[in-house]
C-alpha positions as CSV (number, residue, x, y, z in Angstrom):
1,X,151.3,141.4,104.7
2,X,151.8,144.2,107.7
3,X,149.2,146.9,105.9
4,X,146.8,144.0,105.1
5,X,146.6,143.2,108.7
6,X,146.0,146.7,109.8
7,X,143.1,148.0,107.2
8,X,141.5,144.6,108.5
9,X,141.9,145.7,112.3
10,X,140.5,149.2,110.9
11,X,137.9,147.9,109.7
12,X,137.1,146.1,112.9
13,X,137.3,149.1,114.9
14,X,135.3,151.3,112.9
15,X,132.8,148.6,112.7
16,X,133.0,148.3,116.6
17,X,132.5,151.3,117.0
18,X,128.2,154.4,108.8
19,X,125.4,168.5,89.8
20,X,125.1,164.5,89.4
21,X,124.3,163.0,85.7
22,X,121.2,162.5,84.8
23,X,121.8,158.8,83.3
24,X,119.6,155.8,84.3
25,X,120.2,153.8,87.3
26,X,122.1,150.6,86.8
27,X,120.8,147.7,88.7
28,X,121.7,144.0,88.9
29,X,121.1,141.5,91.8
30,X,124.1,141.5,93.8
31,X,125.3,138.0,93.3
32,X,125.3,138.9,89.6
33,X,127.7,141.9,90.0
34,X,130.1,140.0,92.0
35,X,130.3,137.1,89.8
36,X,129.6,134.0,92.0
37,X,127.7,133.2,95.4
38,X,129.5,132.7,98.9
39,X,128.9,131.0,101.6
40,X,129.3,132.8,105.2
41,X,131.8,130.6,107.5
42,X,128.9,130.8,110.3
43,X,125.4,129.8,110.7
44,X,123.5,131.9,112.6
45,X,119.7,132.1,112.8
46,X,118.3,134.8,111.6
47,X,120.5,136.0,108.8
48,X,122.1,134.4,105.2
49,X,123.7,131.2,104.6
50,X,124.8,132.1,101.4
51,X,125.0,135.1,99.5
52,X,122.2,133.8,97.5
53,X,120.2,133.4,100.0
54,X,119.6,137.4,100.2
55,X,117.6,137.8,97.2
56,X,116.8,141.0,97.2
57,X,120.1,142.3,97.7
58,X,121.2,144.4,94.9
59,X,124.4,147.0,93.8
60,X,123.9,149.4,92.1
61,X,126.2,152.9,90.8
62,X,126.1,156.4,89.6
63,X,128.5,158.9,88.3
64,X,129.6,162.1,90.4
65,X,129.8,165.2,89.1
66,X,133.2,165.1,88.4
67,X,133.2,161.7,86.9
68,X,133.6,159.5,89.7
69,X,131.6,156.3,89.3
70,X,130.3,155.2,92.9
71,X,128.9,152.2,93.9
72,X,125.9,151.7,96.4
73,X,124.6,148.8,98.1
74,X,120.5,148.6,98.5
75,X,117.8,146.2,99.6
76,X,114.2,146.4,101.1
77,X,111.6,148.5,101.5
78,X,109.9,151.0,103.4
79,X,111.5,154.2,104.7
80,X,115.0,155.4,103.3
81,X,118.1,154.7,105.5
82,X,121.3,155.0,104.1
83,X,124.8,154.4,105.8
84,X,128.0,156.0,105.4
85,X,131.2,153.5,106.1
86,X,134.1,154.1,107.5
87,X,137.6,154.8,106.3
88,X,138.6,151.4,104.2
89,X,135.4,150.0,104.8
90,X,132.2,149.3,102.2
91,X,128.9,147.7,101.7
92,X,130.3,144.2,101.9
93,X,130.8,144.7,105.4
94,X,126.9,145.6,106.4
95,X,125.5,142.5,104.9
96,X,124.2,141.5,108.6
97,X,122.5,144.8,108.9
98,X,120.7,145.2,105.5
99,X,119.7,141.7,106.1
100,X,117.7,142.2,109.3
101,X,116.3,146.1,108.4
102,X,115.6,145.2,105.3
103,X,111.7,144.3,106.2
104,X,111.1,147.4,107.8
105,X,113.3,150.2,105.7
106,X,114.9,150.9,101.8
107,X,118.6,150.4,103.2
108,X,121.6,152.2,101.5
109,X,125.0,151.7,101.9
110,X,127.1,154.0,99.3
111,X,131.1,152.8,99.0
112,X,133.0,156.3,99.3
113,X,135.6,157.1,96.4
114,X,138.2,154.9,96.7
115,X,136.6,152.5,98.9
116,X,134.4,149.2,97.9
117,X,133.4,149.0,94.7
118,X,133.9,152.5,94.0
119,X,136.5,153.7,91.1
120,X,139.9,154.6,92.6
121,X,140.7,158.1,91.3
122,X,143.6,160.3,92.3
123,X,141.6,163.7,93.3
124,X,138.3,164.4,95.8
125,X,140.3,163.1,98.8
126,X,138.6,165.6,101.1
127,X,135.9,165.1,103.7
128,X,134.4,168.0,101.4
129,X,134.5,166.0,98.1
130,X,133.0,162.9,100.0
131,X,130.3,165.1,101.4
132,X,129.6,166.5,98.0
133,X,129.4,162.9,96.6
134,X,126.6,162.2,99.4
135,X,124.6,165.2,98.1
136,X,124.7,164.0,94.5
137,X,124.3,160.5,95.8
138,X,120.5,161.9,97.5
139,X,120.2,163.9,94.3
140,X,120.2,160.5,92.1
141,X,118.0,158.6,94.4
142,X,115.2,161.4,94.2
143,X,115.1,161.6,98.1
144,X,113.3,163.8,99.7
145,X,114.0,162.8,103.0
146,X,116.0,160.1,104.6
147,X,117.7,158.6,107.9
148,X,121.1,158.4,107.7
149,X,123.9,156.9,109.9
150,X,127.4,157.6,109.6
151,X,129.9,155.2,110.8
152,X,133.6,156.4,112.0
153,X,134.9,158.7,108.9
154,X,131.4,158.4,108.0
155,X,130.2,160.4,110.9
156,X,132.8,162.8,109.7
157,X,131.1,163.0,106.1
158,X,128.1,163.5,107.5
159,X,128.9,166.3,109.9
160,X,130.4,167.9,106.1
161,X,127.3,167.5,104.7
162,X,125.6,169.3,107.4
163,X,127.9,172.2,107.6
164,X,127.7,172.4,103.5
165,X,123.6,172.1,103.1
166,X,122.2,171.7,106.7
167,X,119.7,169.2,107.6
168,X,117.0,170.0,105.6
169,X,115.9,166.5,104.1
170,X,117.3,164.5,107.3
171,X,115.4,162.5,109.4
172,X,117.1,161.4,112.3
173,X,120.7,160.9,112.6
174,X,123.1,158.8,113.9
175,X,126.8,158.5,114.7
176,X,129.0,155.8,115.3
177,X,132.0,156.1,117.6
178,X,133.7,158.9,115.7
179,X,136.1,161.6,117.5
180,X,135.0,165.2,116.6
181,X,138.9,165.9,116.0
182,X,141.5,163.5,115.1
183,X,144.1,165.4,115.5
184,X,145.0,166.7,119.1
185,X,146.1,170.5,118.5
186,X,149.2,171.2,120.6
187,X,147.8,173.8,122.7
188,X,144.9,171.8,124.0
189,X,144.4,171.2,127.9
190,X,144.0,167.4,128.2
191,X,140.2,168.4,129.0
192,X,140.0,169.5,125.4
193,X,141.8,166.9,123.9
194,X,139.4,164.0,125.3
195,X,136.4,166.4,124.7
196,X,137.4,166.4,121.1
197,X,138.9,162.7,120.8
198,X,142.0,163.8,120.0
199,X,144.6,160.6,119.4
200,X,147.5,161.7,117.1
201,X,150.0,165.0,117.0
202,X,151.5,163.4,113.4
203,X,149.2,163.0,110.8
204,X,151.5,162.3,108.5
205,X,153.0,159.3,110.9
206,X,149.4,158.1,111.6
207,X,148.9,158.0,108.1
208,X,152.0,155.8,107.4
209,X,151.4,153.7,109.6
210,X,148.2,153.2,108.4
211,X,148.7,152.8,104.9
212,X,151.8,152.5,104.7
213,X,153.4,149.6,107.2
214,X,155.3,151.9,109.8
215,X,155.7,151.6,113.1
216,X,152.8,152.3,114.9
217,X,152.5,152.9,119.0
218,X,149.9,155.1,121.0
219,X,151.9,157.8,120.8
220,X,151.1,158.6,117.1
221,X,147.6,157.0,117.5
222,X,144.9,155.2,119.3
223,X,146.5,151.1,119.3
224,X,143.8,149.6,120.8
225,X,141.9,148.9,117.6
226,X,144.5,146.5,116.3
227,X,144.6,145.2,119.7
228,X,140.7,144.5,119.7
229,X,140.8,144.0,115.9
230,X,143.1,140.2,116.4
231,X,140.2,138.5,118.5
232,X,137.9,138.1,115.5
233,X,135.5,136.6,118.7
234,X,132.3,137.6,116.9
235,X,130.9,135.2,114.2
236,X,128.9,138.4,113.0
237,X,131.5,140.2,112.0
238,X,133.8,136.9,111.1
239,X,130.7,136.5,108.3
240,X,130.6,140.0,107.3
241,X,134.7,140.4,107.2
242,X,134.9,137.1,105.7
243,X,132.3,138.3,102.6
244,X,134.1,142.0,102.4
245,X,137.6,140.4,102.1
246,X,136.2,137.9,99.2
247,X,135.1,140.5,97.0
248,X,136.8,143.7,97.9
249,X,139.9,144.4,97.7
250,X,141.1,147.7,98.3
251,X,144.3,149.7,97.6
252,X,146.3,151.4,100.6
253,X,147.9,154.3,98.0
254,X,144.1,155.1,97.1
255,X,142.8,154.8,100.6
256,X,145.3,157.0,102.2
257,X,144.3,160.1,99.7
258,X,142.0,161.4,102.4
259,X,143.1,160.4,105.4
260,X,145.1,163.3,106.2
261,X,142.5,165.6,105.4
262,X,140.0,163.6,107.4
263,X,142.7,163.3,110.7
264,X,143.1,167.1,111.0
265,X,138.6,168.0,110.5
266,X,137.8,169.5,113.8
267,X,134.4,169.3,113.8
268,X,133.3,170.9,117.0
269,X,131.5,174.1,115.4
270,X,129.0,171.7,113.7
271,X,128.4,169.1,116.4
272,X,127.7,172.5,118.8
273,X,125.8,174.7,116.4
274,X,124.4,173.1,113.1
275,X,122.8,169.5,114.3
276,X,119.3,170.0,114.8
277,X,117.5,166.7,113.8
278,X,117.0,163.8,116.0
279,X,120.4,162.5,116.4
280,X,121.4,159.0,118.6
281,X,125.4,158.2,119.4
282,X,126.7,155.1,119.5
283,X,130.0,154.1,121.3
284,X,130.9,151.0,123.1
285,X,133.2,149.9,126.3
286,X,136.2,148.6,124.7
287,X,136.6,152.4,122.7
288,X,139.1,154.9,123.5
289,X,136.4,157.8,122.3
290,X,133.6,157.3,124.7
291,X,134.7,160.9,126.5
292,X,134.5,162.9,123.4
293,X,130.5,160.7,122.7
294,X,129.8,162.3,126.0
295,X,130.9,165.2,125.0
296,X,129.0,165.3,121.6
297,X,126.2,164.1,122.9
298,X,126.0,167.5,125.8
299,X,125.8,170.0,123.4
């Protein structure tokens, strides 16, 4: 199918490129929850043969305040990290990564609303909501203080998070090849429009064609992530895409709930004015966003 093949070349771009209740955590060993074991199409030293070969591996959930069951993703121990995914993406797809920091760090990995293992509901699609769910999500674990990374949209969530309750309890920070705005205003110099990462003046087309199989060119948005998405030249993420796509199966109508609200965030008051941690950005040559990374990373 047309949108099946695009929320897969998503998620290889955004991977190219991270009041709650009060009820008991629910815990099981990973390869319980998902019902069987799998085997990764690719040896490679160093990480998992099987799914059953990560032992410690486990998923766990807990219920938003507005009744939203979410599921998270943990192993390890040590100091807390936890990652935010991108748009259509979930724990599944950072089974590489918790592998290899699990010896040194208690990895997290929460699947946003909609996304993962999460329940699909049909309200909280806002970068707002998603940042709330983070809060309550720190809330349940008892943290204190953490690292956190947000990848793509998950950069996005975190810069919410920050604007909403600031860094207090935050580490060090990291984000992941996210533009600071989406949406490229109209009456932006071209300066401001790479500063920002601007890459669509349609939302609502971007979103179609996203979600919903229309046509797509780089006129609406950035093609070069289906374009670099089709190689599937890295047996990392083959593994890793291989494992999400066996267990996860997510729905476009649910996904594209907040999408529009996270294409037209400009987040450019935060990035200048409310980061104040440690922060690292991460970016890489074959993105169309490394101006607005510079950007970011000069304020």
């Amino acid at each position: 199918m047309k949108i099946n093949s695009r929320l897969v070349s998503l998620k290889t771009f955004f991977a190219l490129s991270l009041v709650v209740t009060c009820a008991p955590v629910i815990a099981a060993p990973a390869q319980q929850v998902l019902g069987k074991d799998f085997t990764f199409p690719n040896k490679i030293e160093g990480l998992p043969t099987k799914l059953s070969d990560f032992k410690d591996l486990q998923i766990n959930s807990f219920t938003t305040g507005d009744g939203v069951k979410l599921s998270y993703w943990e192993a390890g121990t040590g100091k807390p990290l936890i990652f935010i995914p991108g748009w259509s993406a979930n724990g599944a797809e950072y089974i590489n990564v918790m592998y290899l920091l699990r010896q040194k760090y208690h990895v997290y990995v929460l699947d946003p609303r909609n996304q993962g293992l999460s329940q699909r509901v049909d309200y909280g699609g806002r970068i707002a909501r998603f940042s709330m769910d983070l809060k309550e999500f720190n809330d349940h674990l008892g943290l204190k203080s953490a690292d956190y990374c947000g990848w793509s949209m998950g950069a996005s969530v975190l810069w919410g998070y920050i604007d909403l309750f600031g860094t207090k309890g935050i580490r060090k920070v990291a984000f992941v090849d996210e533009p600071i705005s989406i949406y490229s205003h109209a009456d932006w110099s071209e300066q401001e429009r790479l500063n920002a990462g601007g890459s669509t003046t349609s939302a609502e087309r971007m979103v179609a064609g996203f979600t919903g199989g229309a046509p797509l060119n780089s006129l609406i948005t950035d093609t070069k992530p289906f374009e670099r998405g089709m190689l599937q030249d890295s047996p990392y993420f083959v593994n890793s895409e291989s494992f999400a796509n066996e267990f996860i199966k997510n729905d476009p109508n649910y996904l594209a709930k907040v999408l529009f609200d996270h294409a037209t965030n400009d987040w450019r008051d935060v990035v200048q004015h409310k980061i104040n941690v440690p922060t690292a950005i991460f970016s890489g040559q074959e993105s169309n966003n490394l101006p607005s990374q510079k950007w970011e990373q000069s304020v």
